[in-house]
C-alpha positions as CSV (number, residue, x, y, z in Angstrom):
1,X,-37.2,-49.0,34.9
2,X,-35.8,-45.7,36.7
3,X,-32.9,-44.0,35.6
4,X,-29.7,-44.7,37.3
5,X,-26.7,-42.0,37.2
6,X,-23.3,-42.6,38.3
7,X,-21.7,-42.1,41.6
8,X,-18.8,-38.9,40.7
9,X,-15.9,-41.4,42.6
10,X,-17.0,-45.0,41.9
11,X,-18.9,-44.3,39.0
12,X,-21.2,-47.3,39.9
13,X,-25.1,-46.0,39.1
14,X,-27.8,-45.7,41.6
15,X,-30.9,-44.1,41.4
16,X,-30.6,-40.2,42.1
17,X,-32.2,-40.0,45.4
18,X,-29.2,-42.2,46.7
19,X,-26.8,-39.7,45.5
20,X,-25.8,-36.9,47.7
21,X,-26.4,-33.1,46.6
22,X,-23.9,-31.0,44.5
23,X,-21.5,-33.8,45.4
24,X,-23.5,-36.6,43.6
25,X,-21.9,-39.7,45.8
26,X,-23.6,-42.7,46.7
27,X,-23.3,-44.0,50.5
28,X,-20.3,-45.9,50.4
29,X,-18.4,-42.8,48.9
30,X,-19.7,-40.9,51.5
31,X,-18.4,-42.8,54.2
32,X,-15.3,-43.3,52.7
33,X,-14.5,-39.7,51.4
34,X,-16.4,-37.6,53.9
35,X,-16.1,-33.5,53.4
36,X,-14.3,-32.2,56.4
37,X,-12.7,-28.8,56.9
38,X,-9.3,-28.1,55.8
39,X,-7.0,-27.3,59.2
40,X,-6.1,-24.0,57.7
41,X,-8.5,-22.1,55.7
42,X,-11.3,-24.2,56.9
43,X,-13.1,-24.4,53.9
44,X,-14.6,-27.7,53.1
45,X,-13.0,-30.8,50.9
46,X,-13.5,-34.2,50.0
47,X,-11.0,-36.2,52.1
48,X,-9.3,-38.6,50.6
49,X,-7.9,-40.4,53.5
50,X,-7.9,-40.3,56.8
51,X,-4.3,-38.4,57.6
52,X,-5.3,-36.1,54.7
53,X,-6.1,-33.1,56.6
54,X,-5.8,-30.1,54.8
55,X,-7.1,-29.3,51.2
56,X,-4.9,-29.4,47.8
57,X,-4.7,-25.8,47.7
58,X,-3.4,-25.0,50.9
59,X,-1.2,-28.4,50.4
60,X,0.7,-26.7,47.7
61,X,1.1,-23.6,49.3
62,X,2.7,-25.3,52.2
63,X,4.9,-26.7,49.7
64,X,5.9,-23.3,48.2
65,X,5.9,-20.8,51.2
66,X,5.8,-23.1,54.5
67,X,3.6,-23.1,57.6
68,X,1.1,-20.6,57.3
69,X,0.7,-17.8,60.1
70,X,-3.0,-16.7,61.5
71,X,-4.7,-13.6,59.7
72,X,-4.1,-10.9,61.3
73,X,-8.2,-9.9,60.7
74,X,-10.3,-13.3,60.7
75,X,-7.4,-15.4,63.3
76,X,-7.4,-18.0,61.0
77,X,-4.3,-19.9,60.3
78,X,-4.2,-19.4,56.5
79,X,-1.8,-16.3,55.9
80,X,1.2,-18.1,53.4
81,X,2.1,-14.5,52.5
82,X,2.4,-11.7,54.9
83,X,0.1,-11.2,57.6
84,X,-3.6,-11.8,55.9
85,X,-4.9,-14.8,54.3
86,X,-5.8,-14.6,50.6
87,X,-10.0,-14.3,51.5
88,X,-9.2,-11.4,54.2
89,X,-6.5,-9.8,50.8
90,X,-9.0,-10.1,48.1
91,X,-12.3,-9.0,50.7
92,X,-10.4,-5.7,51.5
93,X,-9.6,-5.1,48.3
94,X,-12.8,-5.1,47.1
95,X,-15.2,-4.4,49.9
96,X,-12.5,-1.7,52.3
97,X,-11.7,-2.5,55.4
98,X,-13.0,-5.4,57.9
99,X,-16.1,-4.3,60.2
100,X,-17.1,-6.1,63.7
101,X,-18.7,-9.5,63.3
102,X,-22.2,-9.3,65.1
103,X,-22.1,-13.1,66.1
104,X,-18.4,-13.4,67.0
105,X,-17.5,-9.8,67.8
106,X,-13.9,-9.8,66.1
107,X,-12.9,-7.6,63.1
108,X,-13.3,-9.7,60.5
109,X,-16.5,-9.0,58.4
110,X,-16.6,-7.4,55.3
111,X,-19.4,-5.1,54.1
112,X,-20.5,-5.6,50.7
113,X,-23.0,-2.6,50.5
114,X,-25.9,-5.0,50.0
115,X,-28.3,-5.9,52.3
116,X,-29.3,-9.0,49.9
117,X,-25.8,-10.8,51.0
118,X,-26.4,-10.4,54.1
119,X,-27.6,-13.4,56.3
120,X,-31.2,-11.8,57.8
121,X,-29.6,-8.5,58.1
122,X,-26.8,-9.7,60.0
123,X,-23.0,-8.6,59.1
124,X,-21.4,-11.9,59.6
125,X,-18.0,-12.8,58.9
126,X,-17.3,-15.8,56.6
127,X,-16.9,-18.5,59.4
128,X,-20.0,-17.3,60.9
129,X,-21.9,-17.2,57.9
130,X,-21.1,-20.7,57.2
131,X,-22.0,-22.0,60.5
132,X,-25.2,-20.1,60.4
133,X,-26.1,-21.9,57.0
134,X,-25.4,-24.9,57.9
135,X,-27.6,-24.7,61.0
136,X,-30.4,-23.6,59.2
137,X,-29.9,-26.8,56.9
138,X,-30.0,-29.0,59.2
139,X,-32.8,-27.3,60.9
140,X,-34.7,-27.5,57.9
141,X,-33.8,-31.5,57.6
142,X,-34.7,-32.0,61.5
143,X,-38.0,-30.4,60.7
144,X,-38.6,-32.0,57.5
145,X,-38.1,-35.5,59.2
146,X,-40.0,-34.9,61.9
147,X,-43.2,-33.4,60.4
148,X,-43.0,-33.7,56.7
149,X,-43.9,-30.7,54.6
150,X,-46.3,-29.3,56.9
151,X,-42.6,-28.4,58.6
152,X,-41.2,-27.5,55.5
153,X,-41.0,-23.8,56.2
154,X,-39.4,-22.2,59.2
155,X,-40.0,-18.7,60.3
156,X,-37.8,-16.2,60.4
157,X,-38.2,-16.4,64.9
158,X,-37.8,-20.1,64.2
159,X,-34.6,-20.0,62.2
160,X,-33.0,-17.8,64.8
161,X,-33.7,-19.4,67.6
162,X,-32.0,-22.9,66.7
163,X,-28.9,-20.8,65.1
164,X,-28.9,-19.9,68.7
165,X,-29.2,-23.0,70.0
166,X,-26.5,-24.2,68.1
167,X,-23.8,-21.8,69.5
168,X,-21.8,-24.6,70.5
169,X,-21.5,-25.8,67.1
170,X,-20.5,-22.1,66.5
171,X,-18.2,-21.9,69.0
172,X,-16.0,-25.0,67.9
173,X,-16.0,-22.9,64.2
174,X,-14.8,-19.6,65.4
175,X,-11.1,-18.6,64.8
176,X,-10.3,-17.4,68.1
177,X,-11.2,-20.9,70.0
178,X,-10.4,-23.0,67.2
179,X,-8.2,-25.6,69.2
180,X,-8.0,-28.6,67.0
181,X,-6.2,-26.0,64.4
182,X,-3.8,-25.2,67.2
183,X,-3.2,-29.1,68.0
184,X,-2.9,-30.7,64.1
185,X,-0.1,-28.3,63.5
186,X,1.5,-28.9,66.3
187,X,1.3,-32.5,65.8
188,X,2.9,-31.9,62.1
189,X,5.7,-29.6,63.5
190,X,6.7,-32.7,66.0
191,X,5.9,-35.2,62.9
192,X,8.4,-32.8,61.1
193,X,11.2,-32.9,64.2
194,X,11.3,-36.3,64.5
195,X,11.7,-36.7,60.8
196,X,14.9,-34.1,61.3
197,X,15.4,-36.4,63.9
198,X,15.7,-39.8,62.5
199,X,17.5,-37.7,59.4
200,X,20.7,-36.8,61.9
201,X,20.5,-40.3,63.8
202,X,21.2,-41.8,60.7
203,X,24.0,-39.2,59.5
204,X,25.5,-40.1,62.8
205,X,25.4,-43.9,62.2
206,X,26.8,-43.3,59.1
207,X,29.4,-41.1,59.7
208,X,30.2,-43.9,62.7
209,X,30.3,-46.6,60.4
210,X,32.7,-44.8,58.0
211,X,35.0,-44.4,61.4
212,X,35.1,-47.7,62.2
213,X,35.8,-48.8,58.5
214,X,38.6,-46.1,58.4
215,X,40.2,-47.5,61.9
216,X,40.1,-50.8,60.5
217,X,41.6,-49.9,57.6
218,X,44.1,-47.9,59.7
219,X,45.2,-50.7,61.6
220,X,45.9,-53.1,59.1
221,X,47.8,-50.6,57.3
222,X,49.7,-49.8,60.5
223,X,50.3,-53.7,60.7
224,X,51.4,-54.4,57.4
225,X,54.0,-51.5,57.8
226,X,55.5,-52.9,61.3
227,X,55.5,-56.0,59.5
228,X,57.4,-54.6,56.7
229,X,59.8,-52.7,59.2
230,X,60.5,-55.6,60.9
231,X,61.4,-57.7,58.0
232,X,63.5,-54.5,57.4
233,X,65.4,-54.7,60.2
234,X,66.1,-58.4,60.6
235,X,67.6,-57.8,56.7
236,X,68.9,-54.8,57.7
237,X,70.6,-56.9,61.0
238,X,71.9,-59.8,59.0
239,X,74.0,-57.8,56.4
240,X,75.7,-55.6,59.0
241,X,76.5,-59.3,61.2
242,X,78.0,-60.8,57.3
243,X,79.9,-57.3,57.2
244,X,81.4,-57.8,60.2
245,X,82.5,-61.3,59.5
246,X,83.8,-60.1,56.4
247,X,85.9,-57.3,57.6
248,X,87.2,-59.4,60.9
249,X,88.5,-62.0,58.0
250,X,90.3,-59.4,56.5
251,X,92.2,-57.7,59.3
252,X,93.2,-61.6,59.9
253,X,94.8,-61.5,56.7
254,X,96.2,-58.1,57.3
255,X,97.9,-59.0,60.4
256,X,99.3,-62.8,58.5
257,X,101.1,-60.5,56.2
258,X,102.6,-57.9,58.5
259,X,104.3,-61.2,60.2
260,X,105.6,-62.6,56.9
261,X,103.4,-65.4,56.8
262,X,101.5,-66.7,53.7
263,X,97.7,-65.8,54.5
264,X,95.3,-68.4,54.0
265,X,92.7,-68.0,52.2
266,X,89.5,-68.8,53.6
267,X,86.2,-69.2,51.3
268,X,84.0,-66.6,51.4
């Protein structure tokens, strides 16, 4: 029986050929958790759903330092601090400062002094150099399909002529036309607005329903104390009318004496 090894996400076994390369994920893990390119630093990463859309690293830098900027050398939108992103820093650092790309023209490639790293003698910036790569691959797979191993190995005139033939898939990589970039943080700054948004609409309801619980309450305070006034005053009203009785029964009495006359003495 043929060894089985285990799918890195599932961890269901298969046989090895069903497993993908340096990834090691069977179909269904494939298709579910596909490697896309982060929007900012557009490195590749396994997504884990579909709205996920930029890698963990650059996730947490959002988190600490915001929206990232474009690098002021390879355009890309990955500079969290200052004006460079942290490839661009660290290249410069080590390599001096940024040389013309010979596929994309901008000023963005770094020369390590070694013809080795170069891709076939080309200075390439890092974007470039990926899409060139990954041209060749599938080159090599469209070849391999098509006529086995007698297809197995492209020439160097070969190679070069489908990286050229796959400018378009170049284009859509490079920095400087790199749209969908432009679009997916737009999208998040509106995503961000309208979650401002909603956040003041419902301060506002809230603060509106604590003014119509204070009005209430001010109006059936304002009731009880007219009530209270007015019981007040009807109190108030009634003592001054038994006063007045009162003191008209005593000038009576007064005036009974001042003639000589017993007064009579009325109950009170």
């Amino acid at each position: 029986m043929a060894a089985l090894y285990a799918c890195t996400k599932c961890n269901q076994r298969f046989p090895f050929e069903a497993l993908s390369q340096g990834q090691q994920l069977c179909k269904e893990c494939r298709i579910a958790h596909p490697m896309v390119k982060c929007t900012y630093c557009r490195t590749e990463f396994q997504q884990e759903s579909k709205t996920n859309t930029i890698c963990k690293k650059c996730a947490h830098n959002v988190k600490l330092y915001g929206t990232p900027k474009p690098c002021q050398y390879c355009n890309i939108i990955a500079a969290f601090i200052g004006n460079k992103c942290q490839r661009c820093t660290n290249s410069e650092k080590r390599h001096g400062p940024p040389q013309p790309c010979e596929q994309c023209k901008q000023q963005c490639a770094f020369d390590r002094k070694d013809d080795r790293r170069k891709v076939d003698g080309k200075l390439l910036c890092w974007l470039c150099t990926l899409s060139y790569k990954r041209v060749l691959q599938k080159t090599r797979e469209q070849h391999k399909q098509l006529g086995g191993t007698s297809h197995a190995s492209l020439s160097h005139k070969e190679q070069l002529s489908h990286y050229n033939s796959f400018s378009p898939d170049l284009a859509l990589d490079s920095p400087g036309t790199d749209h969908l970039v432009i679009i997916t943080q737009l999208k998040e700054e509106v995503a961000s607005l309208k979650k401002v948004l909603h956040q003041k609409d419902q301060l506002i309801l809230d603060k509106e329903k604590k003014i119509t619980e204070l009005k209430a309450e001010f109006q059936y305070q304002e009731s009880q104390m007219r009530t209270k006034m007015n019981q007040m005053e009807k109190t108030h009203k009634d003592l001054v009318e038994q006063l007045q009785a009162r003191n008209r029964e005593l000038l009576k009495q007064v005036a009974a004496l001042s003639k000589g006359k017993k007064p009579t003495m009325t109950s009170p």
